[in-house]
KEMARTI-99852 format. One line per field, with one value per residue (C-alpha): residue number from 1; residue in one letter; z, x, y. Coordinates in Angstrom, 1 decimal, decimal comma, always signed. Layout:
! residues N
num	c(NUM/...) .
residu	c(a/...) .
Z	c(Z/...) .
X	c(X/...) .
Y	c(Y/...) .
This chain:
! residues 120
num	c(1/2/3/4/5/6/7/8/9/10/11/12/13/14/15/16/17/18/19/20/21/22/23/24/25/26/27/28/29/30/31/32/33/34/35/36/37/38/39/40/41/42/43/44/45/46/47/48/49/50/51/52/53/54/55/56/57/58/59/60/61/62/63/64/65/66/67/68/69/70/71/72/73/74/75/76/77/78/79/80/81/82/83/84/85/86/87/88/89/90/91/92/93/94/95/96/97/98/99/100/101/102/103/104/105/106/107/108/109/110/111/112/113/114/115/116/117/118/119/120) .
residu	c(x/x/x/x/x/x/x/x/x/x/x/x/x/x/x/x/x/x/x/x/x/x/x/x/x/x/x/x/x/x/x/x/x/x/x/x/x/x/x/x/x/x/x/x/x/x/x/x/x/x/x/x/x/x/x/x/x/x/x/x/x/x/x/x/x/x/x/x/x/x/x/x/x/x/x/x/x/x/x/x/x/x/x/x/x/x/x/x/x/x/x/x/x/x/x/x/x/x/x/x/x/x/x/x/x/x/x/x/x/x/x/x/x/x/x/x/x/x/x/x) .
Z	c(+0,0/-1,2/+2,4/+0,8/-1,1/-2,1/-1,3/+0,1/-1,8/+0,0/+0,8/+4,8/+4,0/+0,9/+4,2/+6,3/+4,1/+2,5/+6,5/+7,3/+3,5/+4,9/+7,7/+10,8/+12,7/+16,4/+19,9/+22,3/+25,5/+28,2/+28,6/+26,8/+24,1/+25,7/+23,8/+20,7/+17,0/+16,3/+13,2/+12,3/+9,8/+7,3/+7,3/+5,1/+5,9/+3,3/+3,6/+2,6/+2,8/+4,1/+5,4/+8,6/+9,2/+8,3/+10,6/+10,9/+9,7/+6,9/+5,7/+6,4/+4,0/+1,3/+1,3/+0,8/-1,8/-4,1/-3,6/-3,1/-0,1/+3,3/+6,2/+9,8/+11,5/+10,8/+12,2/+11,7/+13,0/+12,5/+11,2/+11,6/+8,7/+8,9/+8,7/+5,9/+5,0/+2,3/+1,1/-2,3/-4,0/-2,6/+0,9/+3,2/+2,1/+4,9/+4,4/+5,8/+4,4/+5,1/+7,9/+6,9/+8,1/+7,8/+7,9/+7,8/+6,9/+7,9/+5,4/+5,6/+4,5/+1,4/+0,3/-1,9/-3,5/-6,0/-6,9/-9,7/-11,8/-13,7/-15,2/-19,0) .
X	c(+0,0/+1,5/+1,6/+3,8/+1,5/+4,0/+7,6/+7,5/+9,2/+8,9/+11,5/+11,2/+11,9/+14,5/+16,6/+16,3/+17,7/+20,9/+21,7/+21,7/+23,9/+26,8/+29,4/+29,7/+32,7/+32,0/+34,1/+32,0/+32,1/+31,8/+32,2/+35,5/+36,3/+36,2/+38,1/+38,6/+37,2/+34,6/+32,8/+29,3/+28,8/+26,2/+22,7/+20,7/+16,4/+14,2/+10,4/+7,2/+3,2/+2,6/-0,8/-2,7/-2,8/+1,2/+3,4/+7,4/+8,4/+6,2/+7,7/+11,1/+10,4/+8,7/+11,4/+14,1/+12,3/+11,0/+14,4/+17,3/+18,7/+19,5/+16,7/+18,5/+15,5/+11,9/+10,1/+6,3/+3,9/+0,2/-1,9/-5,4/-8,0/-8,7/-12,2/-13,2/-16,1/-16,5/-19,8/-20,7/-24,1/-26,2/-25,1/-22,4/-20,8/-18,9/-16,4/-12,8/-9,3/-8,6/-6,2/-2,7/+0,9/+4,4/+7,1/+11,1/+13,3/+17,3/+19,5/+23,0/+25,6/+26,0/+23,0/+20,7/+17,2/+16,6/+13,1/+13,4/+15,2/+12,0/+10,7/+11,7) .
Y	c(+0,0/+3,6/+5,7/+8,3/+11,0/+13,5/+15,0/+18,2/+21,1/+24,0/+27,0/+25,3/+22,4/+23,0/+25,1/+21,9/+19,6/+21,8/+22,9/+19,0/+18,1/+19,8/+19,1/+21,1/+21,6/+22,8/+23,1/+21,9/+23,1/+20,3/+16,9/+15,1/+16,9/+19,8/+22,6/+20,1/+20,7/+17,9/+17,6/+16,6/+14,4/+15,5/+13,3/+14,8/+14,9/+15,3/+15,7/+13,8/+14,0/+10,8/+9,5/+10,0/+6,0/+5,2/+4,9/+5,1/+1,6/+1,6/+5,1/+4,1/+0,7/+2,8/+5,8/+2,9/+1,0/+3,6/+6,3/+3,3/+4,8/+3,7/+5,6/+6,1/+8,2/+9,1/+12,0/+12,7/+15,3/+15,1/+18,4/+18,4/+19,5/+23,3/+24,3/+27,0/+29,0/+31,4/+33,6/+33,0/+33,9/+30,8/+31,6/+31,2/+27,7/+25,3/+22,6/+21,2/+20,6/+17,2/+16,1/+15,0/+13,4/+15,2/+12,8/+14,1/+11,6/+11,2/+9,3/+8,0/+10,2/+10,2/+9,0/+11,8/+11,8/+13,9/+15,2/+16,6/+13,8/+12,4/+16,3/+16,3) .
């Protein structure tokens, strides 16, 4: 069953995954390597509509098998459906947006998935 509606290109989450594709060298400032450079290794996320009834395993298996790439971690958030009403000429006319799942995915380094690969 396809869990994964749609990858999610947006300015956000375009910032979210190019800060997490690079390498950051820090100097922390407790604990043992107090004082010493340490780097980051870069683990890129990348973002996806997923539905309200999937849950992290079943992302994680579908990311892999439909991007070829290794998932370490998956994050979701649920967003409720907005209500809406607008005034039209029968009348004031009610309705929802319909609920949906956010899920942010960490890959291995190295590993990339590019969107916009299949646009000709």
């Amino acid at each position: 069953m396809a869990f994964i509606i749609k990858p999610l290109i947006t300015e956000k989450m375009t910032n979210i995954t190019e800060k997490s594709s690079m390498d950051r060298t820090y100097k922390p400032k407790t604990g043992a390597h107090r004082g010493e450079e340490v780097t980051k290794k870069a683990q890129p996320k990348y973002g996806f509509i997923v539905k309200p009834e999937a849950n992290k395993i079943e992302i994680a298996k579908e990311v892999e098998s439909l991007y070829n790439v290794t998932v370490i971690d998956v994050n979701t958030a649920r967003y409720a459906g907005k209500r809406s009403s607008r005034y039209t000429k029968a009348g004031l006319v009610r309705g929802h947006k319909n609920a949906f799942k956010k899920a942010i995915v960490t890959l291995k380094e190295g590993d990339s998935i590019d969107f916009y690969s299949n646009i000709q």
